[in-house]
C-alpha positions as CSV (number, residue, x, y, z in Angstrom):
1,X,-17.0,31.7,-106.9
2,X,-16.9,34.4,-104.4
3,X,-17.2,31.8,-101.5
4,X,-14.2,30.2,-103.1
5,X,-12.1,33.4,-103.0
6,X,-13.2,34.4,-99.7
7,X,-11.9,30.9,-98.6
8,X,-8.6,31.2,-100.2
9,X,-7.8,35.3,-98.8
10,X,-8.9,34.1,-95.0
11,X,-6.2,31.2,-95.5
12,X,-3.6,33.1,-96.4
13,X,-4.3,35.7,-94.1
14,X,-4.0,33.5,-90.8
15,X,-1.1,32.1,-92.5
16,X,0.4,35.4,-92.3
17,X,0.5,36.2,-96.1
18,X,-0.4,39.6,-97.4
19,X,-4.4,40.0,-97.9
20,X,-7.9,40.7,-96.8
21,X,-10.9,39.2,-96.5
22,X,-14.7,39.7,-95.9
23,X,-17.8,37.7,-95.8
24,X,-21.5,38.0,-94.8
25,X,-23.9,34.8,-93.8
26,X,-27.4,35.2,-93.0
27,X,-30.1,32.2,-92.2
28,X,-33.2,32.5,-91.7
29,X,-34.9,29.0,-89.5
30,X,-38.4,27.9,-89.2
31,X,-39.3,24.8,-87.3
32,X,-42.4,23.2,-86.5
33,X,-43.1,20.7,-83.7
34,X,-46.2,18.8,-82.8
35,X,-46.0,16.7,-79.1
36,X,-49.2,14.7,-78.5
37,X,-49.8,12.6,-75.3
38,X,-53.8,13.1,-75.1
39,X,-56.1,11.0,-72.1
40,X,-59.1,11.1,-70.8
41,X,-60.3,9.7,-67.2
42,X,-62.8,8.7,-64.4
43,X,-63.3,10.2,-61.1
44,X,-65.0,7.5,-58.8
45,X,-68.9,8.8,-59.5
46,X,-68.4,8.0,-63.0
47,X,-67.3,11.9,-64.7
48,X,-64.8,12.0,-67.2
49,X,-62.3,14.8,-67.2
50,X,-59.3,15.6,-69.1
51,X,-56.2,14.0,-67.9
52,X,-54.1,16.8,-66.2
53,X,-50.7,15.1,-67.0
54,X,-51.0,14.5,-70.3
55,X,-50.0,16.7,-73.3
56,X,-50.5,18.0,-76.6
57,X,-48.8,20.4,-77.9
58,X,-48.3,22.2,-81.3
59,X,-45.3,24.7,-81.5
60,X,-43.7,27.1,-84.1
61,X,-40.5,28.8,-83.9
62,X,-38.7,31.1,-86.0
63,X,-34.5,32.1,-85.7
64,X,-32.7,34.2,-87.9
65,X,-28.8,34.0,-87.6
66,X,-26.3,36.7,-89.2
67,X,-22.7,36.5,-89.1
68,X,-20.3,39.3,-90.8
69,X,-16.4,38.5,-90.5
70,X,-13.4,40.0,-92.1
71,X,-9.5,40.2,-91.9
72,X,-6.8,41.7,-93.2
73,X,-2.9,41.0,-93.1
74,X,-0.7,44.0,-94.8
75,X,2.8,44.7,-94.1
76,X,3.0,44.8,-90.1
77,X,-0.6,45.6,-89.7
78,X,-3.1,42.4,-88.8
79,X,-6.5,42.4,-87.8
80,X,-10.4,40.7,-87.9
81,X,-13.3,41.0,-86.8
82,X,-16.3,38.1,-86.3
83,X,-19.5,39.2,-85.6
84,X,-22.6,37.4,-84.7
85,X,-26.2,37.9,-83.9
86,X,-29.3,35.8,-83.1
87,X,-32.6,36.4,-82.5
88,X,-35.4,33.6,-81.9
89,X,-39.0,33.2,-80.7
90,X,-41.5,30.3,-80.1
91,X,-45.3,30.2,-80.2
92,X,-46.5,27.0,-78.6
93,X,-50.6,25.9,-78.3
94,X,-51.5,23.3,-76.0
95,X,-54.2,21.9,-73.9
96,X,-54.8,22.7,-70.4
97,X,-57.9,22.5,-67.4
98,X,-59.7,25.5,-67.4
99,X,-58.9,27.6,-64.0
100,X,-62.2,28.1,-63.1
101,X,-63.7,24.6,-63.8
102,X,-61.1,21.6,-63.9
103,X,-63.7,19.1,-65.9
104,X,-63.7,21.6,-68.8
105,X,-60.3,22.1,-71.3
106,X,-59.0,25.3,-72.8
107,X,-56.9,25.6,-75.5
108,X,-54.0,28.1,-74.3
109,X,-51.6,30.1,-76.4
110,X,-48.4,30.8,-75.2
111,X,-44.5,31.1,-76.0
112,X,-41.3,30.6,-74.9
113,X,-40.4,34.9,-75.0
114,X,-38.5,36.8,-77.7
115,X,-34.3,37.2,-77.5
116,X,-31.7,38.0,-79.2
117,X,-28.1,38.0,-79.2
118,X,-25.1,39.5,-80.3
119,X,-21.4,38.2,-80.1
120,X,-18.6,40.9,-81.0
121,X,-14.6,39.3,-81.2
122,X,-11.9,41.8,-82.9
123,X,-8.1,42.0,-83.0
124,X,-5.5,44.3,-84.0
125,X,-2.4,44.5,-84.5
126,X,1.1,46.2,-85.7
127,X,5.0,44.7,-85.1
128,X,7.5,44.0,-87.6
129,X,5.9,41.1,-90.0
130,X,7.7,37.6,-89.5
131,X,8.8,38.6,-86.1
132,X,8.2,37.2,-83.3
133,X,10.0,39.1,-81.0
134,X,7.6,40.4,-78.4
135,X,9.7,43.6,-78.0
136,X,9.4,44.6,-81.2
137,X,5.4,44.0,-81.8
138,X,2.3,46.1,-80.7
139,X,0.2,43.5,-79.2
140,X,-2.3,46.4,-79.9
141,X,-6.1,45.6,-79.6
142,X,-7.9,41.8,-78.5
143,X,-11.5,42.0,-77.5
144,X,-14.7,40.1,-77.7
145,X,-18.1,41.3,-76.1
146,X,-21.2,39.9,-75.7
147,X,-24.7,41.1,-75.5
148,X,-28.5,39.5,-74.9
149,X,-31.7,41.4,-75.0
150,X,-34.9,39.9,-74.0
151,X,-37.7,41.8,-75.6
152,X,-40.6,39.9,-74.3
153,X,-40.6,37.4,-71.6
154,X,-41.6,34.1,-71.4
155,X,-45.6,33.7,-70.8
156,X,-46.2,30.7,-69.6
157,X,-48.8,28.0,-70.4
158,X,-50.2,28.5,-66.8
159,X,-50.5,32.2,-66.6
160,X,-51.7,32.4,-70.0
161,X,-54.6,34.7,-70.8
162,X,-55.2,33.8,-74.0
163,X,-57.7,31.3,-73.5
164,X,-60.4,29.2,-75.8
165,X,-62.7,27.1,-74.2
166,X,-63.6,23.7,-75.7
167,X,-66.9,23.2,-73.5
């Protein structure tokens, strides 16, 4: 119900009508991937190793989105705001050859860093309502700004630390 009303104010505000409106959205995402490509092989003396170009994989990532908006139309004053932030991470697990002895295979925690970002539009505005006379209107204020934070970087499979050996 208040979606619906919400829905029917923002209409009749960007028509021009007298109103206001406001509205909050928040999601929260969690997604789970699994690439396998696995193989073993042969040197020419007969040793088995792990096959460097091949792949597994397990990762998990997590996003939360938020978005906050309003408007209002009142008389000759007009104005919204849209706001929007994001903020994701992925921990990935694969296979890779250990660094110190190629035959033998780690498993290797990593991830793809931690980010976020923010998106900031507003407007405002006063004239004489139904008038389109640019003479007679404030064009007044008509920003957006936009912001991304990286609080951790990327590690990378390959300069991964976080080791396990699997013999």
């Amino acid at each position: 119900m208040l979606r619906e009303a919400r829905e029917l104010y923002e209409e009749k505000v960007k028509k021009g009508e007298d109103g206001a409106y406001a509205g909050v959205e928040l999601n929260l995402i969690a997604e789970g991937a699994l690439d396998v490509k696995f193989g073993w092989e042969s040197d020419e003396k007969g040793d088995w190793s792990f096959k460097k170009d091949d792949i597994f994989e397990v990762g998990f990532s997590i996003k939360a989105e938020a978005n906050i908006s309003g408007g209002v139309c009142y008389g000759i004053i007009s104005g919204y705001v849209n706001g929007t932030a994001t903020a994701d991470a992925k921990a990935l697990i694969g296979f890779a050859p250990n660094p110190q002895n190629e035959k033998v295979l780690d498993l290797v925690f990593y991830h793809d860093g931690i980010k976020a970002m923010v998106n900031v539009e507003l407007a405002f505005g006063v004239g004489k309502k139904g008038n389109d006379n640019d003479e007679e209107k404030d064009n007044g204020v008509n920003t957006n700004a936009e912001k991304e934070w990286v609080f951790h970087e990327p590690l990378p499979k390959d300069k991964s630390s976080y080791r396990i050996s699997l013999g």
